[in-house]
BAFI-3210 file (N, C-alpha, C; in Angstrom, 3 decimals, decimal comma, padded with zeros to 6 digits):
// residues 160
n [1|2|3|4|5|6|7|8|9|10|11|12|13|14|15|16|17|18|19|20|21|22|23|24|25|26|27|28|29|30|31|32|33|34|35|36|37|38|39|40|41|42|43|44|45|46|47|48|49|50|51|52|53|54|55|56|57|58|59|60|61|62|63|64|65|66|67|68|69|70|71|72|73|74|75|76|77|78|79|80|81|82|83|84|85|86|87|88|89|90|91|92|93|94|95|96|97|98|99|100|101|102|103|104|105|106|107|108|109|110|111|112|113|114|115|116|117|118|119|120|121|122|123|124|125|126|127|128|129|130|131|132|133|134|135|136|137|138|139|140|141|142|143|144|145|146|147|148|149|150|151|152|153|154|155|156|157|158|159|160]
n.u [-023,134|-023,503|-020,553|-019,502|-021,615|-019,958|-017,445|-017,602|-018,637|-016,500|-013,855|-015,173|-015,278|-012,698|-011,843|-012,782|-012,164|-009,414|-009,303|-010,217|-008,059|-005,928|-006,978|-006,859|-004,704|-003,048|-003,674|-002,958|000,349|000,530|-001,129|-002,555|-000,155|000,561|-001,394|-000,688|001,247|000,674|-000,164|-002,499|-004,585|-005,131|-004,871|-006,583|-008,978|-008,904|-009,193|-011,421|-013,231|-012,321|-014,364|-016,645|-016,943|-016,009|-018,043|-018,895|-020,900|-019,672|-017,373|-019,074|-020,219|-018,389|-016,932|-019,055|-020,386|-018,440|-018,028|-020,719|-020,493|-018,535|-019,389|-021,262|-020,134|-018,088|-020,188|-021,549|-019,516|-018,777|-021,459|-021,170|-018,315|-014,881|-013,689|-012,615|-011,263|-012,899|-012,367|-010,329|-012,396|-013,855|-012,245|-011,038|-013,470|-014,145|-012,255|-012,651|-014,844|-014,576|-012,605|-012,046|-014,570|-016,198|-014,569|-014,075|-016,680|-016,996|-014,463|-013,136|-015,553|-016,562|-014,670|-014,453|-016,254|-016,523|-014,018|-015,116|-017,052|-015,250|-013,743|-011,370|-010,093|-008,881|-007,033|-008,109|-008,973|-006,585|-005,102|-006,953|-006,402|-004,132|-004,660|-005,625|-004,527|-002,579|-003,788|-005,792|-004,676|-003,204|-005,205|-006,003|-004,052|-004,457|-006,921|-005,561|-004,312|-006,190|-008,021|-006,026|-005,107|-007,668|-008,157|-005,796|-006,521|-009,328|-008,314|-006,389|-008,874|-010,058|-007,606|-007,912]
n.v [-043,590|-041,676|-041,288|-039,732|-037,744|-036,755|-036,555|-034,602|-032,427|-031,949|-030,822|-029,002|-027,534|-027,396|-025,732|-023,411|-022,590|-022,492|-020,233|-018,160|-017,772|-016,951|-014,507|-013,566|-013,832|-011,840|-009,668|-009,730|-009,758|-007,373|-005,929|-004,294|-003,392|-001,930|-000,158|001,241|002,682|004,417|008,015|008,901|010,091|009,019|005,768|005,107|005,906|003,953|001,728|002,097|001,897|-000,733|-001,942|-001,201|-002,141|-004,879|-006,612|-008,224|-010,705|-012,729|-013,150|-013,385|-015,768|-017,592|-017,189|-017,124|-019,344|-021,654|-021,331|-022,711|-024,922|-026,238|-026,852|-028,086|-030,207|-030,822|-031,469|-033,874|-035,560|-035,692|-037,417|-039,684|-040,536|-040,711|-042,435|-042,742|-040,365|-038,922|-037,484|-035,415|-033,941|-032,731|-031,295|-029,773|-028,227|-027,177|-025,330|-023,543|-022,594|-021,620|-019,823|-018,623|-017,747|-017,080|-015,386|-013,175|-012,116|-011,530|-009,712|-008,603|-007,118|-005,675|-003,602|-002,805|-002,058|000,493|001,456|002,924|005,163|007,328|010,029|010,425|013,070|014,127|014,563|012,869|010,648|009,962|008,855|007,002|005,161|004,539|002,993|000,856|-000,683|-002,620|-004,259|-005,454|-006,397|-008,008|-009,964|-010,490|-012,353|-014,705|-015,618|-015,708|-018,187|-020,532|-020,770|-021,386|-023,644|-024,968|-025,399|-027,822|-029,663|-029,958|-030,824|-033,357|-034,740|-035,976|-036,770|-039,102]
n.w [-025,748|-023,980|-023,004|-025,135|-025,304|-022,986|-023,714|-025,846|-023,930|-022,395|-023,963|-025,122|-022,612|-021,744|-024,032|-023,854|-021,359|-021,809|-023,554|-022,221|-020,367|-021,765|-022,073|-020,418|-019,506|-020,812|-019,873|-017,559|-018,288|-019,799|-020,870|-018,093|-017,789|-019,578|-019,948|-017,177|-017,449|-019,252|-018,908|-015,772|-016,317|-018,672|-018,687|-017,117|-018,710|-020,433|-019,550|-018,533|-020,694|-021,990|-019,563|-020,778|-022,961|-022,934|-022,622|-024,729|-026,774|-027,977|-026,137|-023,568|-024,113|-023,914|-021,412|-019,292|-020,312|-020,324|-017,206|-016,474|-018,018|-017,115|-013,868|-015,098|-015,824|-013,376|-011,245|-012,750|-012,934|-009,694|-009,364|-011,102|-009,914|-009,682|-011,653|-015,115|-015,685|-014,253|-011,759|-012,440|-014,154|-012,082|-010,510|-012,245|-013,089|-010,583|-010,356|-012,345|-011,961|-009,566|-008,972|-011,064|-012,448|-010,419|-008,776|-010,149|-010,685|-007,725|-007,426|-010,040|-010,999|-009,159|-008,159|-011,174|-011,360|-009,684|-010,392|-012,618|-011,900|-011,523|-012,012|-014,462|-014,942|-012,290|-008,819|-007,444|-009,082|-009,829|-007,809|-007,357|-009,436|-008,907|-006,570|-007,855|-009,949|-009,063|-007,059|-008,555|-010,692|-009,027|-008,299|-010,484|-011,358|-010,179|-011,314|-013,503|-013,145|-012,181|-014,751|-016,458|-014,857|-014,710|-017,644|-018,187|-016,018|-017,302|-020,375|-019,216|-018,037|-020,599|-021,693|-019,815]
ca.u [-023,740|-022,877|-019,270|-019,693|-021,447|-019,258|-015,969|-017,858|-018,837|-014,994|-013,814|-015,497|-014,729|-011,029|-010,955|-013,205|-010,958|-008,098|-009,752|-010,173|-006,936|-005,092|-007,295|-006,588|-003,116|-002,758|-004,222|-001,547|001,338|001,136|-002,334|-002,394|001,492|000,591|-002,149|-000,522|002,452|000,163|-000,512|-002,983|-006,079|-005,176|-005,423|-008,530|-009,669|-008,834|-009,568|-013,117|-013,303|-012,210|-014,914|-017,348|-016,611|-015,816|-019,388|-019,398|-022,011|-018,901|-017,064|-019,894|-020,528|-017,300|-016,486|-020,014|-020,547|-017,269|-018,837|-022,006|-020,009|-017,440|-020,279|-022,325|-018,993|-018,178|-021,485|-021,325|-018,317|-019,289|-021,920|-020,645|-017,401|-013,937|-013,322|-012,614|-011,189|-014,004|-011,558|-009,975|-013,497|-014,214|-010,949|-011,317|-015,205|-014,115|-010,975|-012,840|-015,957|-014,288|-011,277|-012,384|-016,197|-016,598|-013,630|-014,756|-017,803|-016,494|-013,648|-013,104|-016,247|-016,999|-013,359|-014,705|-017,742|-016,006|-013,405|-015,990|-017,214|-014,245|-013,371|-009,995|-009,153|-008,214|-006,240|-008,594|-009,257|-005,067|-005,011|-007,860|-006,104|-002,678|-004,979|-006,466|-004,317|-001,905|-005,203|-006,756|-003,441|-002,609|-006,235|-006,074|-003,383|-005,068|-008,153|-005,674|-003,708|-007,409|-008,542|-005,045|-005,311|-009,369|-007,811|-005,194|-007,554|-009,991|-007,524|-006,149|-009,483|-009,655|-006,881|-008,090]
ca.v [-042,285|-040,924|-040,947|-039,185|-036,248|-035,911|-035,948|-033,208|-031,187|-031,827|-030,814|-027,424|-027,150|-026,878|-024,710|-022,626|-022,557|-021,834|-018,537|-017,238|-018,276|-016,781|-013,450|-013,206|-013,829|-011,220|-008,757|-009,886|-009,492|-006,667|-004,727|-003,491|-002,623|-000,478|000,695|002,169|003,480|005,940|009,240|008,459|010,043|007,662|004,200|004,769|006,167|002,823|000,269|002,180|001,665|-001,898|-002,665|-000,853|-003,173|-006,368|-007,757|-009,133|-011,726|-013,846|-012,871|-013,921|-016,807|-018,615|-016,966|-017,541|-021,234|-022,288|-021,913|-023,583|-026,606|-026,553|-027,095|-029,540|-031,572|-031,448|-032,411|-035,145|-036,130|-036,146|-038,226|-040,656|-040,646|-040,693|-043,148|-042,275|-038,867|-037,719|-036,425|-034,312|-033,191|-032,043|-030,530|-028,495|-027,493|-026,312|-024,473|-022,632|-021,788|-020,480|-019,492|-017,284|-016,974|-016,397|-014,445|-012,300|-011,947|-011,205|-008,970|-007,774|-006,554|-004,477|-002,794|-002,331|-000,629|001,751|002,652|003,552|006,075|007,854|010,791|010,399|014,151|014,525|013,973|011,319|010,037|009,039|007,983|005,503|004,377|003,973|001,587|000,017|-001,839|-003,563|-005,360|-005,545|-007,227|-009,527|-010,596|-011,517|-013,306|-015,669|-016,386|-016,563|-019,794|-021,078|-020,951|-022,748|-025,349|-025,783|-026,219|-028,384|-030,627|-030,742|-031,933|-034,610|-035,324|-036,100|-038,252|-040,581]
ca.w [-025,990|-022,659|-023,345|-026,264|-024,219|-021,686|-024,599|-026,090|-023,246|-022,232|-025,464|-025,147|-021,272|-022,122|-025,264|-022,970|-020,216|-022,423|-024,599|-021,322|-019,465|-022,651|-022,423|-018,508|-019,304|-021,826|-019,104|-016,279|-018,519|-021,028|-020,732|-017,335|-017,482|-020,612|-019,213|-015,913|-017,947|-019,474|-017,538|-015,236|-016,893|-020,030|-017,760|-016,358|-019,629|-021,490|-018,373|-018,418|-021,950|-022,031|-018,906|-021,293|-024,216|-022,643|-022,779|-026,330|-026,813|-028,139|-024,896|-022,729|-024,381|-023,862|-020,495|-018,910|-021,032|-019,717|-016,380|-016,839|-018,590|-015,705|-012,939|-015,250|-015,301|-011,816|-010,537|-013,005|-011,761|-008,459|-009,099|-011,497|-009,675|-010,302|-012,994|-016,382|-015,380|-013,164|-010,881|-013,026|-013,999|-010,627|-010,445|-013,822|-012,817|-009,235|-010,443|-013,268|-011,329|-007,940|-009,429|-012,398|-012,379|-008,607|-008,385|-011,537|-009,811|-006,079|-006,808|-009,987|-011,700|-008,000|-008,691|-012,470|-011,512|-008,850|-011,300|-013,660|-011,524|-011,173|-012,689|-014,683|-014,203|-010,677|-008,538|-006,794|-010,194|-010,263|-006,309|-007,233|-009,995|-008,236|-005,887|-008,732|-010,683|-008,346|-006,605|-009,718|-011,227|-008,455|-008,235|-012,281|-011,614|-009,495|-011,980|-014,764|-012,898|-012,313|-016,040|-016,872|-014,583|-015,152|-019,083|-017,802|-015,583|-018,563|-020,872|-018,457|-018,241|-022,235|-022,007|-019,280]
c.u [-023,277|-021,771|-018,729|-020,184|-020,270|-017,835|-016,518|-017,560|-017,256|-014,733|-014,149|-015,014|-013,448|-010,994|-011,757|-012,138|-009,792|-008,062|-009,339|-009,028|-005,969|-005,720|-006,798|-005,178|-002,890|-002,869|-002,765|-000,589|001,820|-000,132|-002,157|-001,147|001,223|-000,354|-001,781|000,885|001,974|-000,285|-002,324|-004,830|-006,114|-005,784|-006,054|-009,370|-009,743|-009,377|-011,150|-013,759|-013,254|-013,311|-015,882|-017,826|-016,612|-017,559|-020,182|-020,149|-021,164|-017,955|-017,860|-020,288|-019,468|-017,255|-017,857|-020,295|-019,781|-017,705|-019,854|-021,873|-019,451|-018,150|-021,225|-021,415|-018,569|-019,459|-021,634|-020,364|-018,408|-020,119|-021,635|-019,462|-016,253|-013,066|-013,426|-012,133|-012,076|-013,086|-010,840|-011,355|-013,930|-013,139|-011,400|-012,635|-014,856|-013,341|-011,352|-014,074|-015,707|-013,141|-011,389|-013,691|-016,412|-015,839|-013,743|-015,981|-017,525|-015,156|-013,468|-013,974|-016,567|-015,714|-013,367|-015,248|-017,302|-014,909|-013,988|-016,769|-016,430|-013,711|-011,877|-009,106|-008,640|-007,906|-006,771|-008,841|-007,648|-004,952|-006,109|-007,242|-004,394|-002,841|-005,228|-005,794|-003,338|-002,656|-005,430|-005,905|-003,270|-004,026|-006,491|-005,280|-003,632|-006,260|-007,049|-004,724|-004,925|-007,304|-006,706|-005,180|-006,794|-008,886|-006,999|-006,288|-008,493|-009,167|-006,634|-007,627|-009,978|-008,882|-006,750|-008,863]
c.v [-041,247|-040,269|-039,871|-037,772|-035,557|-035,814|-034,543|-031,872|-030,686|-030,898|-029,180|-027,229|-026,410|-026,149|-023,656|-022,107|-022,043|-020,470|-018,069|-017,279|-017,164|-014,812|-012,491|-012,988|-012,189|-009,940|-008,675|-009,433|-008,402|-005,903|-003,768|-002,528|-001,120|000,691|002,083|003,276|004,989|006,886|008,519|008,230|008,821|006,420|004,762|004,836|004,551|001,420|000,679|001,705|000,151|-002,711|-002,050|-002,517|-004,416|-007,394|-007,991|-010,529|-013,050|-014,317|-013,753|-014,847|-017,904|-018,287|-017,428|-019,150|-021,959|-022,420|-022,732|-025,123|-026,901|-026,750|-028,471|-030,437|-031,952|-031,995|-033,727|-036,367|-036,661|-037,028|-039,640|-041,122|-040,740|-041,392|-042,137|-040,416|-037,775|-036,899|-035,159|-033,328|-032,223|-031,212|-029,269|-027,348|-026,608|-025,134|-023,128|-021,452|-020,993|-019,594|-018,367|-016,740|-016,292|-015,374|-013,045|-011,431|-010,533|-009,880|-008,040|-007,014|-005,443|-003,715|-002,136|-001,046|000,491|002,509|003,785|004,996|007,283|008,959|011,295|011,596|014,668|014,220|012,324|010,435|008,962|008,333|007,234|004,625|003,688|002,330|000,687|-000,965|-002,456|-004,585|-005,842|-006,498|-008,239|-010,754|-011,627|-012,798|-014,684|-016,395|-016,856|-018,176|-020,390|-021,418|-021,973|-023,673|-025,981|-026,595|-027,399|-029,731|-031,449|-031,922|-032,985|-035,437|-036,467|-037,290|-039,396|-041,640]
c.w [-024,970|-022,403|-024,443|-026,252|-023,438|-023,118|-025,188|-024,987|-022,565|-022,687|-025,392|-023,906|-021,586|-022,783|-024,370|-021,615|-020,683|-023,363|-023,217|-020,296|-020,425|-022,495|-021,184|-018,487|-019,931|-020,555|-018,303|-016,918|-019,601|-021,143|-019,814|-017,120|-018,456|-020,427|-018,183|-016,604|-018,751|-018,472|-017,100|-015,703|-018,147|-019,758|-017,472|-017,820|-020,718|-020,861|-018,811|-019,602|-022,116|-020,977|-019,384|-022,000|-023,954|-022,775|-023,904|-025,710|-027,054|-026,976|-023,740|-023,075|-023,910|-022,339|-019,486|-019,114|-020,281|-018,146|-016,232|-017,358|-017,422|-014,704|-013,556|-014,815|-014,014|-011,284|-011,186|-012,452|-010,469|-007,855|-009,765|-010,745|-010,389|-010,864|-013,942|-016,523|-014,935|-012,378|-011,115|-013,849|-012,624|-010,170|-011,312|-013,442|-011,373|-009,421|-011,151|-012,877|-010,237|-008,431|-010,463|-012,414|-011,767|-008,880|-009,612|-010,702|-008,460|-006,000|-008,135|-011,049|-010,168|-008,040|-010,270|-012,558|-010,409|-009,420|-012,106|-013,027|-011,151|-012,583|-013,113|-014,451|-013,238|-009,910|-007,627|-007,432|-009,982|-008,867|-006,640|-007,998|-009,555|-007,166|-006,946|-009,124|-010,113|-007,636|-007,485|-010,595|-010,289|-008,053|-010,074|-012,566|-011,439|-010,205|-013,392|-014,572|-012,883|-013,739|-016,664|-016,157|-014,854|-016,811|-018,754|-017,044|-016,837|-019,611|-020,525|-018,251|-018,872|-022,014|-021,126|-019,493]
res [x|x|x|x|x|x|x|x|x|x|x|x|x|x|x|x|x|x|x|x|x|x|x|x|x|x|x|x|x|x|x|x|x|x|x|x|x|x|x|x|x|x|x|x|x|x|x|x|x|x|x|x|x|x|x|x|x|x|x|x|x|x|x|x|x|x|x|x|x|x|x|x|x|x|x|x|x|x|x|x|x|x|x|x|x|x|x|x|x|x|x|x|x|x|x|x|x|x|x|x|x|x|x|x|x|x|x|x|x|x|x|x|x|x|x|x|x|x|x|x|x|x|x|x|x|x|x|x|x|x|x|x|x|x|x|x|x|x|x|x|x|x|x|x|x|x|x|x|x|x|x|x|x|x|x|x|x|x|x|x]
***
């Protein structure tokens, strides 16, 4: 029966891990670029817009869940130990929770909400955003290797 939990909660871990690895990616390599390529009032106007929008219920379900699975499993892990691909449980759960949640958290929803205050027409509006998305980009980059290796871990998990 047990086994049968944890393949589930797996099972979702990973495709969790991988929506949001794939959404993070998408950001790193082809949002923000298009973003900054528009005049300046544009990017902010579309980042603000997109950190409007981003908190779909389907959104927050996977991206939030995926935490919440990724911590049950490591602690399981931790206490069952690392047979049967606990280790790569505890791997996956640490990677996805410090790595994307936290760091979501810690760096860049407080860079969200200070853009958002920012008034795209002037010139401090474009000097915030000149800071913005090179942090804001090399920080994404970093949750979206997390969320691939948390998927990665998971599904090594899976197949031990």
């Amino acid at each position: 029966m047990l086994d049968g939990v944890r393949f589930a909660l797996t099972l979702a871990a990973t495709l969790g891990s991988g929506l949001v690895a794939g959404v993070l990616f998408a950001f790193s390599s082809f949002v923000l670029r298009a973003f900054r390529l528009l005049p300046a009032a544009q990017g902010i106007a579309a980042m603000q817009s997109v950190n409007r929008t981003v908190r779909t219920p389907s959104f927050l379900l996977v991206f939030t869940g995926t935490a919440v699975l990724g911590a049950a499993l490591a602690g399981w892990a931790a206490v069952t130990g690392a047979g049967h691909g606990g280790g790569w449980l505890l791997a996956g759960g640490v990677l996805y929770v410090a790595g994307t949640f936290v760091l979501t958290g810690a760096v860049h929803i407080p860079r969200n909400n200070a853009l958002d205050t920012v008034d795209p027409h002037t010139p401090e509006g474009a000097a915030a955003w000149a800071r913005f998305v090179p942090a804001w980009t090399a920080w994404n980059h970093v949750r979206t290797l997390a969320a691939l290796g948390a998927c990665a871990a998971f599904a090594l998990a899976l197949a031990a």
